[in-house]
C-alpha positions as a Python dict, from the first residue, in 0.01 Angstrom:
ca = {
    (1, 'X'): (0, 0, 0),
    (2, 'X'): (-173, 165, 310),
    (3, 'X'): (-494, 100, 481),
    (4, 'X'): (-665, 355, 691),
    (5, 'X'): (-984, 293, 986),
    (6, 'X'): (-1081, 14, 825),
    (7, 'X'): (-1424, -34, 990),
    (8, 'X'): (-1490, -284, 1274),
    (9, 'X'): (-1799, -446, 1384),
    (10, 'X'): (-1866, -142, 1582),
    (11, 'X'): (-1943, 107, 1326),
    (12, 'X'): (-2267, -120, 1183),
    (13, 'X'): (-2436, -160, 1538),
    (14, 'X'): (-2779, 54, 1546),
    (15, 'X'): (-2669, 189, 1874),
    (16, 'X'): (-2410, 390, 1732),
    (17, 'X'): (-2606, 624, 1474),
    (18, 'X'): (-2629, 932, 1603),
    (19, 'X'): (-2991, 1090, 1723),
    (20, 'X'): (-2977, 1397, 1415),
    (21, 'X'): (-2877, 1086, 1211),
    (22, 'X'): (-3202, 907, 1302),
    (23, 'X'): (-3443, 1171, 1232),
    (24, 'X'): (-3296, 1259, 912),
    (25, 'X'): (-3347, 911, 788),
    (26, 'X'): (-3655, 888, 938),
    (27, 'X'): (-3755, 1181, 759),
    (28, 'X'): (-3638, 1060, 418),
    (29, 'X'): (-3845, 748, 464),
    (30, 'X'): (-4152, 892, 559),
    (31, 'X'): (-4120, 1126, 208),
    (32, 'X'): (-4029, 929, -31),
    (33, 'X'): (-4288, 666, 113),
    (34, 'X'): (-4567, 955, 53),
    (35, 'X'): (-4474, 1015, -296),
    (36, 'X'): (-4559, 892, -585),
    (37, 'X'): (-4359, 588, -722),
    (38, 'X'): (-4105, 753, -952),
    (39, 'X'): (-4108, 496, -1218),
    (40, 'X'): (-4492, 537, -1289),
    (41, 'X'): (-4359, 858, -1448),
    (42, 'X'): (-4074, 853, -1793),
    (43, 'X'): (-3743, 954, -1748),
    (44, 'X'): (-3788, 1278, -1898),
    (45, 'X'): (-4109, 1383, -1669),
    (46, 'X'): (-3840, 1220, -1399),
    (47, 'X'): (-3518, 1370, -1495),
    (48, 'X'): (-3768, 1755, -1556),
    (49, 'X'): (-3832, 1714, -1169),
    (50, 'X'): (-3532, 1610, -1059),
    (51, 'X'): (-3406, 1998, -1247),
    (52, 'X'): (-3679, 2188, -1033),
    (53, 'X'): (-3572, 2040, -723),
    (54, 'X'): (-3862, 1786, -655),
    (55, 'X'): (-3606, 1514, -614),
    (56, 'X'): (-3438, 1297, -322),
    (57, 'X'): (-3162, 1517, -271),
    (58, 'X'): (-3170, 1903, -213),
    (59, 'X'): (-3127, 2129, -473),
    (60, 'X'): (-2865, 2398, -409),
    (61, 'X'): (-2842, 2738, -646),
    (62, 'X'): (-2610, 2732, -933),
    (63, 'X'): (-2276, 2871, -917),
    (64, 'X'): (-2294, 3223, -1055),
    (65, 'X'): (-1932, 3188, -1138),
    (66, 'X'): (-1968, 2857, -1292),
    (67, 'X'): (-1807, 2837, -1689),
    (68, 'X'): (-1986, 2629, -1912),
    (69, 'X'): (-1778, 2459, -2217),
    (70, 'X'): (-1807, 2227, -2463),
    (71, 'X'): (-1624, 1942, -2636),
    (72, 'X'): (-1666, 1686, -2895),
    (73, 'X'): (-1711, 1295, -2829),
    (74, 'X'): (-1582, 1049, -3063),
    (75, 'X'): (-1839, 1043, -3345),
    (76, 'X'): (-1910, 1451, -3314),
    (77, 'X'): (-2148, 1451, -3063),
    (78, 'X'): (-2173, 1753, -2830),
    (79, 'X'): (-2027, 1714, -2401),
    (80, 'X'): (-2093, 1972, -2187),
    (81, 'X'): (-1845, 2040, -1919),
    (82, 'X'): (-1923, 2290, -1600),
    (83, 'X'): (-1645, 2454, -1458),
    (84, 'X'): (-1560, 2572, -1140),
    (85, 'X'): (-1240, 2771, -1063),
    (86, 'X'): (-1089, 2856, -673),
    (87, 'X'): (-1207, 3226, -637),
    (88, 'X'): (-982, 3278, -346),
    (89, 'X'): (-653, 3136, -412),
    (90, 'X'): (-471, 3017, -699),
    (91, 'X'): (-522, 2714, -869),
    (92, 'X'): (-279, 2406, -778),
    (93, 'X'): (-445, 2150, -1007),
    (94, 'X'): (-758, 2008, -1166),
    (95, 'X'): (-1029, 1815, -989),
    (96, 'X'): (-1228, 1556, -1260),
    (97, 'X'): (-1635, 1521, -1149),
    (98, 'X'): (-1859, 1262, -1279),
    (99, 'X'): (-2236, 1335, -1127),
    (100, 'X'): (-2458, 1069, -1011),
    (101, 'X'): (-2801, 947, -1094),
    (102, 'X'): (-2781, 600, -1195),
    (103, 'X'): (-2665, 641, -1495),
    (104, 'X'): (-3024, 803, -1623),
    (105, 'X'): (-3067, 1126, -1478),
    (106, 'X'): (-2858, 1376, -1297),
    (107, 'X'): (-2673, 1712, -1422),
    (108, 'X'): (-2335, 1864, -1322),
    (109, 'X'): (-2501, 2210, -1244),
    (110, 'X'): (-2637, 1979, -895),
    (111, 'X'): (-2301, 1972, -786),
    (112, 'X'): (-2237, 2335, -751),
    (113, 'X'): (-2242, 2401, -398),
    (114, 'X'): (-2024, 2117, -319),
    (115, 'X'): (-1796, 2186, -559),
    (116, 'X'): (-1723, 2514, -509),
    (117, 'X'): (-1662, 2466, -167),
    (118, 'X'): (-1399, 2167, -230),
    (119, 'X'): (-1242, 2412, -483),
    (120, 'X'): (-1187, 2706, -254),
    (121, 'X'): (-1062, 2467, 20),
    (122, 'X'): (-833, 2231, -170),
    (123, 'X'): (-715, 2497, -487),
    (124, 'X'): (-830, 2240, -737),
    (125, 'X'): (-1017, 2404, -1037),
    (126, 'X'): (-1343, 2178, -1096),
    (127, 'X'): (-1418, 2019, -1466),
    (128, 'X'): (-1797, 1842, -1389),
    (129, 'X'): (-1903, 1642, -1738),
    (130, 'X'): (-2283, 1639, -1841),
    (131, 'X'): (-2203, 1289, -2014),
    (132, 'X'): (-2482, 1113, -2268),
    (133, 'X'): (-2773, 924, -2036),
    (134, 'X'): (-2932, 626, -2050),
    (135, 'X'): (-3145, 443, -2189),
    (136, 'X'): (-3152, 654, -2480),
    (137, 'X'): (-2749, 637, -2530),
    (138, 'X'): (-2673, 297, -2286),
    (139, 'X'): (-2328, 148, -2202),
    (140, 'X'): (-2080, 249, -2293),
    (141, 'X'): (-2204, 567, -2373),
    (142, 'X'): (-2131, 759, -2033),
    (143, 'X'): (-1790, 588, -1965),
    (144, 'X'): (-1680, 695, -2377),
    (145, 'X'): (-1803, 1044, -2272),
    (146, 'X'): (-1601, 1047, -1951),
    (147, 'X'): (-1293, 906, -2103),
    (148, 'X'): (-1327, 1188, -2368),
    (149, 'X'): (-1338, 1419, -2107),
    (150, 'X'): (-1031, 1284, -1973),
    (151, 'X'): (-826, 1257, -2236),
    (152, 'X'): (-966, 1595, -2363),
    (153, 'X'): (-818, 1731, -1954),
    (154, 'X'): (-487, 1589, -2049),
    (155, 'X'): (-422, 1670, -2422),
    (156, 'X'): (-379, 2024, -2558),
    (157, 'X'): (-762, 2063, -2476),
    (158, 'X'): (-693, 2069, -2078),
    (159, 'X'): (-429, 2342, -2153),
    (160, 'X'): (-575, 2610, -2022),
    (161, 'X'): (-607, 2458, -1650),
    (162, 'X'): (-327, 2447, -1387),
    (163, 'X'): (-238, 2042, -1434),
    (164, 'X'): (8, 2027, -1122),
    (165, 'X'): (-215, 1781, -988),
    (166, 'X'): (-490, 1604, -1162),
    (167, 'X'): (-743, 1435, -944),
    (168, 'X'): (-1034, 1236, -993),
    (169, 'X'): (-1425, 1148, -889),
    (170, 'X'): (-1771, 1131, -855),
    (171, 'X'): (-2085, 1029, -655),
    (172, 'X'): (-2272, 667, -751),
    (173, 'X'): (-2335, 633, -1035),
    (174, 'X'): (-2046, 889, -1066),
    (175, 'X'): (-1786, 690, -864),
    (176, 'X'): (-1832, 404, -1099),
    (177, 'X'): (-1779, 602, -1411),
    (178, 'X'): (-1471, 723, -1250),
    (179, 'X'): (-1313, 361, -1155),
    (180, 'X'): (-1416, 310, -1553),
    (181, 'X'): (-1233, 533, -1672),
    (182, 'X'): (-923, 487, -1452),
    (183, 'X'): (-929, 169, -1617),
    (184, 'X'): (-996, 247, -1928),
    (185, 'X'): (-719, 544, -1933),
    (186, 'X'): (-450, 265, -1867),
    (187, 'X'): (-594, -42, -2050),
    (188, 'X'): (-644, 137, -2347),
    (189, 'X'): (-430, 410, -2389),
    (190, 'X'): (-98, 334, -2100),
    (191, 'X'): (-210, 659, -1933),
    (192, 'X'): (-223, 681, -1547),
    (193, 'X'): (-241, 1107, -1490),
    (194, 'X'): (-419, 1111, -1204),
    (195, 'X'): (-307, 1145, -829),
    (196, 'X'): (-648, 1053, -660),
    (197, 'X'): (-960, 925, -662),
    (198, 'X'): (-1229, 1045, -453),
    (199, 'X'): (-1486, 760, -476),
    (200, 'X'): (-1829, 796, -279),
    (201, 'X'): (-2092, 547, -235),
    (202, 'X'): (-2052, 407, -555),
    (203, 'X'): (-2180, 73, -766),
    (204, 'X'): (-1920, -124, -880),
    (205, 'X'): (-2125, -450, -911),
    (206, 'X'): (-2424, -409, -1213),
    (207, 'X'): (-2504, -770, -1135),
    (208, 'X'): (-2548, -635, -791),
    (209, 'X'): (-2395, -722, -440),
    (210, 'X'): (-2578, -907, -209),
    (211, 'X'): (-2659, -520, 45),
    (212, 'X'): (-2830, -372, -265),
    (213, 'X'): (-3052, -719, -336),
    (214, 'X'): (-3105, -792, 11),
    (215, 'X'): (-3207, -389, 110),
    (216, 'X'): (-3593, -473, -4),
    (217, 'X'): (-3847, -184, -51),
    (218, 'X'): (-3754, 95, 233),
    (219, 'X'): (-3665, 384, 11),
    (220, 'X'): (-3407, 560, 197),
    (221, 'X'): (-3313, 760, -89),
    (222, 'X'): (-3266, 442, -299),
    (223, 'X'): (-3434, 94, -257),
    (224, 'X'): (-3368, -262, -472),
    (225, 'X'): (-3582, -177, -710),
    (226, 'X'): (-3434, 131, -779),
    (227, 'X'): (-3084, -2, -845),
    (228, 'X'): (-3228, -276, -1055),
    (229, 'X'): (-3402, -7, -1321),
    (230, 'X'): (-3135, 198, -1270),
    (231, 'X'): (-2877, -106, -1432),
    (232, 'X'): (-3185, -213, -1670),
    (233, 'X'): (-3176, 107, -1803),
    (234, 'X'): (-2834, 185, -1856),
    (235, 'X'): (-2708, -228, -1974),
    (236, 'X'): (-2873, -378, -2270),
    (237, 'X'): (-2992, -718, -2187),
    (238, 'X'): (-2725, -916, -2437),
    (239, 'X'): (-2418, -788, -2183),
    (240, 'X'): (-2270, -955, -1927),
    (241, 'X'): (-2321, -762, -1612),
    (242, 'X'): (-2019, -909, -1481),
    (243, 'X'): (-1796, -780, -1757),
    (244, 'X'): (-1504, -594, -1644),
    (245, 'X'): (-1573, -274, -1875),
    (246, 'X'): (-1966, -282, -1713),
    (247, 'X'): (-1845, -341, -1326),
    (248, 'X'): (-1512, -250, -1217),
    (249, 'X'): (-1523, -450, -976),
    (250, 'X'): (-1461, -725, -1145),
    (251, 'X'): (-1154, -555, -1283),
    (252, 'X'): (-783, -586, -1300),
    (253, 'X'): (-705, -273, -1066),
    (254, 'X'): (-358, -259, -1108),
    (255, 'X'): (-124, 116, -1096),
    (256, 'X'): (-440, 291, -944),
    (257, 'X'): (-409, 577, -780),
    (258, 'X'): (-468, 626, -415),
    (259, 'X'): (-855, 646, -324),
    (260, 'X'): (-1062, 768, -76),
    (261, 'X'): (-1387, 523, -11),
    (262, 'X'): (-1670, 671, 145),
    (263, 'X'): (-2019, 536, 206),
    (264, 'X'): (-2246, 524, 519),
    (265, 'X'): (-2384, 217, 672),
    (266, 'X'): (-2735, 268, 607),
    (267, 'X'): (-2662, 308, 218),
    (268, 'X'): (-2786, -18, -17),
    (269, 'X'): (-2433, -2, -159),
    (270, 'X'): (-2237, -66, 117),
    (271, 'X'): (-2090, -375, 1),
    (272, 'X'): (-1963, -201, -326),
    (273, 'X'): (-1747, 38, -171),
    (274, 'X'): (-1641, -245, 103),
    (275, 'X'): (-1590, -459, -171),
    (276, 'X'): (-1407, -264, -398),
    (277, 'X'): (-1169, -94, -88),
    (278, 'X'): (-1037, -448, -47),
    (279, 'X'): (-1002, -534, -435),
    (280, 'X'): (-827, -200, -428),
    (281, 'X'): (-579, -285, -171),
    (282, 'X'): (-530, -645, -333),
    (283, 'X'): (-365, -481, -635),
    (284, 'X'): (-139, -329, -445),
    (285, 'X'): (-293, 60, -425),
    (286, 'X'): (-341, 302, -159),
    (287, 'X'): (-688, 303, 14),
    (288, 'X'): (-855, 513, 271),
    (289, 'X'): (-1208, 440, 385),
    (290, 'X'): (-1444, 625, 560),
    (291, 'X'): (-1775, 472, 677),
    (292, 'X'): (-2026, 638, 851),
    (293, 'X'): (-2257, 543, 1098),
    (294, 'X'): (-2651, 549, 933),
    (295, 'X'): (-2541, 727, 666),
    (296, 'X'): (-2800, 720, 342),
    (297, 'X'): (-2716, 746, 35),
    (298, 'X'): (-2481, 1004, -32),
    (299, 'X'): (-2586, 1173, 298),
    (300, 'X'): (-2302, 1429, 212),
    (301, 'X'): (-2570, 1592, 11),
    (302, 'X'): (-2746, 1681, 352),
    (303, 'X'): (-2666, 1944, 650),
    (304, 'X'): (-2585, 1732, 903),
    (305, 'X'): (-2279, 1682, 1161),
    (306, 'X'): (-2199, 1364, 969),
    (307, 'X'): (-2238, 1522, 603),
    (308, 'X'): (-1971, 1793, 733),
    (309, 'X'): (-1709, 1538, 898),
    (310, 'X'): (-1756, 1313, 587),
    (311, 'X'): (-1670, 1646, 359),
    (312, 'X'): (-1362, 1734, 538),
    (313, 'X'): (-1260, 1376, 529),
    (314, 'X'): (-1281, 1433, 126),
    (315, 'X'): (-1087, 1709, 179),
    (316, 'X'): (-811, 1665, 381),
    (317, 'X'): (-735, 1345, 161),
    (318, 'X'): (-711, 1566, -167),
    (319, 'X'): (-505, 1806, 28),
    (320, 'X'): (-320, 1537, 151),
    (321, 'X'): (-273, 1379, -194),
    (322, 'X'): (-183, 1745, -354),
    (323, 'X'): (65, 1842, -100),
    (324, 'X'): (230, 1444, -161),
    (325, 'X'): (207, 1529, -562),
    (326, 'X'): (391, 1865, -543),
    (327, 'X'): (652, 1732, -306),
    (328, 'X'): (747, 1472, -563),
}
């Protein structure tokens, strides 16, 4: 098991946040501060505005190359998959996506413009799943859908993709659906296909760690209170939030695959991806972890110096974890 830059004190001191850093955060406060509370408005008058761009992160184009595909869930209900293959090069393997949006909003087609770019640069085709939202279809709902999706990737269904190297991941909400899964796969059904996990900023802790209860009101993309409806929403109240199958991190994490952790210090759920790094390495997996300086919430999303080292960090470690793959 390997450990890489695991962060020192260093990293956390306000000092070392860069000035374009600053005013980006700045900026996001001061916005989301002057807008109207998002939960005075339902999830589908939230989740409509969020589609036309009005939300916390930026809205790029969609992919005019993008396939769209369906499959079937478990008791016949419809999943939509978006697909992204490498336009210039061949394919070496399939990349697994699992979108944030705590759980209750959120649509693959946001991910385009990241996506395409991590396909052309690592070879991986792209398979992003539109799973079932909360609250009207709650746990488990989005982690059946994304083990359906998985399964569907490597059965006969995922024939048609180059499956050299299968990787795995997802943003927030996202990166907990993918730990899910992981689980899931082997716990359920002795499978372990996949060669990485890509894993940024996400919640492994429904009950909630003590960075997301402590963070308070300061909307910097994401606040308490958002978390809190965010896990309301998507966990009836008769579950235990601490149950393995909600939060991972309470798992057994055993024959993971390697993972890349990535989260910025000035994102509410810092101490899930610190957390779960460490319970990673405890189980005797490969981890990598990059934290950045004042990051938000998935600050990738933005065009910033940071956003761009923190993308080729993604990158080279699903290169890296290819290249390893193909050797073997």
């Amino acid at each position: 098991m390997s450990s890489v830059d695991w962060p020192g004190p260093d990293i956390f001191a306000p000092e070392n946040i860069d000035g374009e850093i600053r005013e980006l955060n700045e900026s996001i406060l001061s916005r989301l501060a002057a807008a109207p509370d998002i939960w005075s408005f339902s999830l589908p008058e939230i989740r409509k505005a969020r589609a036309a761009g009005r939300g916390s992160f930026p809205l790029p184009a969609p992919d005019r190359h993008a396939i769209e595909q369906t499959i079937v869930g478990d008791d016949g209900h419809p999943i939509g998959l978006r697909i992204l293959h490498p336009l210039t090069r061949a394919p070496r393997g399939t990349y697994l996506h699992f979108h944030g949006g705590g759980w209750v909003m959120g649509t693959a087609r946001e991910n385009d413009l990241r996506l395409r770019r991590l396909v052309e640069v690592t070879g991986f085709s792209a398979v992003s799943v539109d799973y079932r939202l909360a609250p009207e279809h709650p746990f488990p709902a989005a982690i059946d859908d994304c083990l359906t999706a998985a399964l569907w990737l490597v059965g006969e269904g995922g024939s048609e993709f180059d499956r050299s190297v299968l990787a795995i991941g997802g943003e927030s909400a996202g990166a907990h659906l993918t730990v899910a899964t992981l689980v899931a796969l082997r716990d359920r059904y002795q499978l372990t296909p996949f060669s990485a996990a890509n894993l940024t900023a996400g919640c492994f802790d429904l009950s909630l760690t003590p960075s997301v209860r402590n963070w308070g009101s300061d909307k910097l993309i994401l606040n308490t209170r958002d978390v809190e409806k965010f896990v309301e929403n998507f966990v009836p109240a008769t579950i235990d939030r601490r149950d393995p199958a909600v939060s991972p991190l309470f798992a057994d994490l055993a024959d993971m695959p390697p993972a890349l952790f990535s989260c910025g210090t000035a994102d509410l759920l810092i101490d899930d991806t610190l957390f779960m790094a460490a319970r990673w390495l405890a189980a005797g997996n490969t981890a990598e972890i990059d934290i950045a300086p004042g990051g938000c919430h998935v600050f990738q999303s933005f065009e910033t110096k940071l956003a761009e080292a923190s993308r080729e960090r993604i990158e080279t470690f699903l290169n890296s974890r290819i290249d390893a793959a193909l050797a073997t």
